[in-house]
N, C-alpha and C positions, 0 to 999 in steps of 0.2 A: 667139665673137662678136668682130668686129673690132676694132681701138681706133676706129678711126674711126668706128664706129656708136656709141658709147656716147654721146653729144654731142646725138644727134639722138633716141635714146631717152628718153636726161631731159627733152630740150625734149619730147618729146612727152607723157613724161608730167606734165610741167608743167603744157602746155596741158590736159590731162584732171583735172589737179587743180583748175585753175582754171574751169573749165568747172561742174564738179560745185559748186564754191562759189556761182559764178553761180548755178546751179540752185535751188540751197538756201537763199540769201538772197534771192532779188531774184524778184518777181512776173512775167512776159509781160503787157504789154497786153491789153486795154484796162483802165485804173483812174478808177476814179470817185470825183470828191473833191468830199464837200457844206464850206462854209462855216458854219462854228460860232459865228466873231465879227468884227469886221469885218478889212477887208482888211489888208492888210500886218502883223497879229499874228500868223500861222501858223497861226490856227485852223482847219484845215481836219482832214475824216476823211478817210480814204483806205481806198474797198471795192474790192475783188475781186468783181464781177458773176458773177463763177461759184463766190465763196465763199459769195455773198449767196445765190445758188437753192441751194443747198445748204442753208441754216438755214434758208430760206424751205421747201424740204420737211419738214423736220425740225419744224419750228413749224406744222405744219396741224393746227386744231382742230377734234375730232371733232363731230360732230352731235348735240346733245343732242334726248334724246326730248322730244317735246310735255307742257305742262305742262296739267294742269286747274284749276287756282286751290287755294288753300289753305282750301278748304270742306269744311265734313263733321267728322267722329267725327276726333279727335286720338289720333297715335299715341302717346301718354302714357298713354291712357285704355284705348285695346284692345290695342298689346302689352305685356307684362311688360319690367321693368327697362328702360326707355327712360329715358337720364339727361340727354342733352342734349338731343334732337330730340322730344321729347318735347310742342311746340307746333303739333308742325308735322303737317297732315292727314294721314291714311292713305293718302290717294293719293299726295300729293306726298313722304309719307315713301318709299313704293313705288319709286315715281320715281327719288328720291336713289341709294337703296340700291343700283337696279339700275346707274345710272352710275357711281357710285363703285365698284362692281365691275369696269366697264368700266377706269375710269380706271384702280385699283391692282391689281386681281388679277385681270385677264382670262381667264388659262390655269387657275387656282386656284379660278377661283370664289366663293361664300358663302364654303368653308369656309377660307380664308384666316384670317376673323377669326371664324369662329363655330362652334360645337358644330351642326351640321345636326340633333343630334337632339334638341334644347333649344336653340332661339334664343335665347333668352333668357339662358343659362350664361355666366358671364366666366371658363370655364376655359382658351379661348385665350389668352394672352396680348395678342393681336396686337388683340382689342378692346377691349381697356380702349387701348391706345396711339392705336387711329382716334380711340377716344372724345375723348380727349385731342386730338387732331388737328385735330377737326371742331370744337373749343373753342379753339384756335388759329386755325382758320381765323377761324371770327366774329370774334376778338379784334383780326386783321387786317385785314379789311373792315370794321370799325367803329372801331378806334383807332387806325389808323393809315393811316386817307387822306393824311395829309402825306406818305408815300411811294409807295402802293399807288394814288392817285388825285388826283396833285396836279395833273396836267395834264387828266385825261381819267377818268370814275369805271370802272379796270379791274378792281380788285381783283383778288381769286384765288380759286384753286379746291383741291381736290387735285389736279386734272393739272397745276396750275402748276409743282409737282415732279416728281411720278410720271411721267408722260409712260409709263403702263402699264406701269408697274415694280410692284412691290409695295415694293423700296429704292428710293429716289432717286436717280439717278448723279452725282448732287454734292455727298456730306454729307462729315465731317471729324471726328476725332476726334485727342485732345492725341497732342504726337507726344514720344516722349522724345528722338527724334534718336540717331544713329551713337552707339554705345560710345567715351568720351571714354580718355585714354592717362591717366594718373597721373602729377605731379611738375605742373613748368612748364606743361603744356598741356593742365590738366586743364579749368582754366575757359575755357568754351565764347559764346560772343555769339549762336553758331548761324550762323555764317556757315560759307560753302566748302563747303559740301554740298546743291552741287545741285539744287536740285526743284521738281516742275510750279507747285506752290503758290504759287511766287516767279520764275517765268518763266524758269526754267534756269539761274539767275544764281548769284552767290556770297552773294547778300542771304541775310537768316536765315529758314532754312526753313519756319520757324512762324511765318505773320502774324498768324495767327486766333485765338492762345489771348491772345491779349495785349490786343487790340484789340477783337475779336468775341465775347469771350465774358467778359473781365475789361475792364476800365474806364480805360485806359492811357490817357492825350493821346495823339492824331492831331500830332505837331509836328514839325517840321525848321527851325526861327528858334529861336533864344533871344529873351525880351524884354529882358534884360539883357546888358550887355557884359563884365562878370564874374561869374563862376557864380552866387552868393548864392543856395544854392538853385534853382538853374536849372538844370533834367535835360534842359533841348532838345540833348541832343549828339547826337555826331556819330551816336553807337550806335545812340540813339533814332531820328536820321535814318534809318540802312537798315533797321530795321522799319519804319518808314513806308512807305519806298519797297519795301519787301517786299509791303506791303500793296496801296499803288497798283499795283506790277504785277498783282498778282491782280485789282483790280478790272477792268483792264483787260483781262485774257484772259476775266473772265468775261462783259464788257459787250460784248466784240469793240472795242473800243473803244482812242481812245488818248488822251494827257493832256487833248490840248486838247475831250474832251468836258466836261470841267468847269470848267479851266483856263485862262485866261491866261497866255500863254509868257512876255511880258514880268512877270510877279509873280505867282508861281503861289499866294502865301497872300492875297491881297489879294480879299478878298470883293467888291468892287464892281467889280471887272474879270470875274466869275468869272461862266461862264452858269448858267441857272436849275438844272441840271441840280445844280451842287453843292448847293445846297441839300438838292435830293430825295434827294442819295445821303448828305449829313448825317443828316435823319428817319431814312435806310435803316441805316444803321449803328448806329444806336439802337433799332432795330426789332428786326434782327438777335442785337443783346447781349438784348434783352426773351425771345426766344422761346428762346436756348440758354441762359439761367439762369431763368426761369419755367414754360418750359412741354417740354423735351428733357432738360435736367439734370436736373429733378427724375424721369423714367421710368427711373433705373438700375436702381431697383430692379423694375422691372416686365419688364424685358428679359431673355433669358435669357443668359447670359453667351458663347455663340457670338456674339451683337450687340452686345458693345460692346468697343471699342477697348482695345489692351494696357495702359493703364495704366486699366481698367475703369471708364472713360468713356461716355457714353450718346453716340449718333450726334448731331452737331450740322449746322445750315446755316449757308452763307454768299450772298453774292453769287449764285454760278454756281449754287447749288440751285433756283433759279428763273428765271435770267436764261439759265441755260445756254448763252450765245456769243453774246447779241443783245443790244441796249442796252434794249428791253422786252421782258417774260418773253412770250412767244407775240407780240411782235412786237405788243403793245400789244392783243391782243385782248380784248374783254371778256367773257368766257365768266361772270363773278359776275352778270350782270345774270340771269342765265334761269334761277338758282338762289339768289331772295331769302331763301332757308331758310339759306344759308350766312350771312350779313352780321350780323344780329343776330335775336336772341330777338322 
């Protein structure tokens, strides 16, 4: 090669350097930006109309079969060991069962969760965990409309997760994180490693065991101007912000859905939205310490996480990329056997 070519080789590959960064940071027109608060505060979203028909495919809710009223002979009474659903008629037990097969074990079938030759048998494991499930689900359509139906009564279902998985594709268990060195740098804050949980960042990789599943402040302000007992530091600050990025990949969303740019803690700048995702967050700690922690023991030890943890949720286990899970559908209304007893 010439000397004289090397000159135009780097610039070129400059230019393909830079190219490919373009690529990888920066959207192609057209973008679509709704107003969140009013103007001149930056409240705005910003979609991608071809990222939107994308979740928009991905969110189409299936057709529920027709219902016939909850009359007649209770399934309490005609089949054996019926523990939850047990108010609910024969028909519309019928009903449920065949759906929620749809919804979680499509390929699988009955026997997913049941002995096919004793319905009745809790030797699968996998039914005493629905059982559990479908008692979370009630718990959630009746205790917790403050997040599940504060704008609009959507509640949930089991597709609000499953999305005809038998696993959920967005549950979480404690992480112990990379193998730490000894001496000086043993103590770890959980930063500088990476991962999706925290949006590729250097924030600490576990937002959820501390927040979602134990009892930690949500804070980044001190109320004081010297410590006295004031743990709003800086530390505490980038778990927070570990945690907001995750809210945010899993809502598709970005601060200013809840947010005011000009004073992001200030609750009366703040759209309604924070509120619902305050309930949500308290929703979320209720069901991975009442109703997920407690099934370790019921799991078989292929199902739960290396430091033998039972599968927990977050955010994305129902919102999976959209700022409402199924894009606000309400699929609980057509299955009032789900809501309460």
């Amino acid at each position: 090669m010439k000397l004289a070519n090397i000159p135009v080789l780097f610039g070129g590959l400059a230019i393909l350097a830079v190219s490919v960064i373009v690529l990888l940071k920066f959207e192609r027109p057209p973008i679509d930006g709704i107003q969140r608060g009013y103007r001149g505060t930056g409240m705005v979203e910003l979609y991608n109309p071809r990222t939107v028909a994308r979740l928009a495919e991905a969110n189409q809710v299936p057709t529920s079969l027709p219902s016939f009223g909850n009359v007649g002979p209770k399934a309490g009474t005609t089949y054996k060991n019926v523990k939850v659903l047990g108010d609910v008629s024969v028909g519309e037990f019928t009903r449920l069962m065949a759906t929620v097969t749809n919804w979680v074990s499509p390929v699988q079938g009955c026997a997913y969760c049941h002995d096919t030759n004793n319905m009745a048998s809790d030797a699968v494991y996998t039914k005493v965990v629905s059982r559990r499930m479908f008692e979370m689900v009630r718990h959630i359509n009746k205790d917790w409309t403050t997040h599940v139906a504060a704008s609009a009564p959507t509640g949930v279902t089991c597709y609000t997760c499953h999305r005809g998985q038998p696993v959920p594709a967005n549950i979480w268990f404690n992480d112990p994180g990379p193998v730490q060195a000894g001496g000086y740098t043993q103590v770890s804050a959980g930063k500088n490693h990476p991962a999706l949980t925290a949006g590729i960042t250097a924030l600490p990789f576990d937002p959820f065991t501390p927040f979602l599943e134990q009892e930690n402040d949500i804070r980044v302000i001190g109320g004081t101007a010297l410590p006295t007992g004031n743990r709003r530091s800086i530390k505490q600050t980038d778990w927070t912000y570990a945690l907001m990025m995750n809210f945010s990949q899993s809502l598709g969303v970005n601060c200013t859905f809840c947010h005011e740019t000009r004073s992001f803690t200030d609750w009366a700048q703040s759209t309604p939205q924070r509120v619902t995702a305050w309930y949500g967050i308290r929703m979320v700690r209720d069901l991975n310490n009442n109703y997920l922690d407690p099934l370790k023991a019921v799991f078989p030890a292929a199902r739960l996480g290396s430091e033998g943890d039972s599968p927990k949720v977050n955010c994305a286990t129902c919102h999976n990329g959209v700022y409402k899970p199924l894009f606000g559908a309400t699929m609980a209304k057509d299955f009032p056997e789900l809501t309460a007893p």
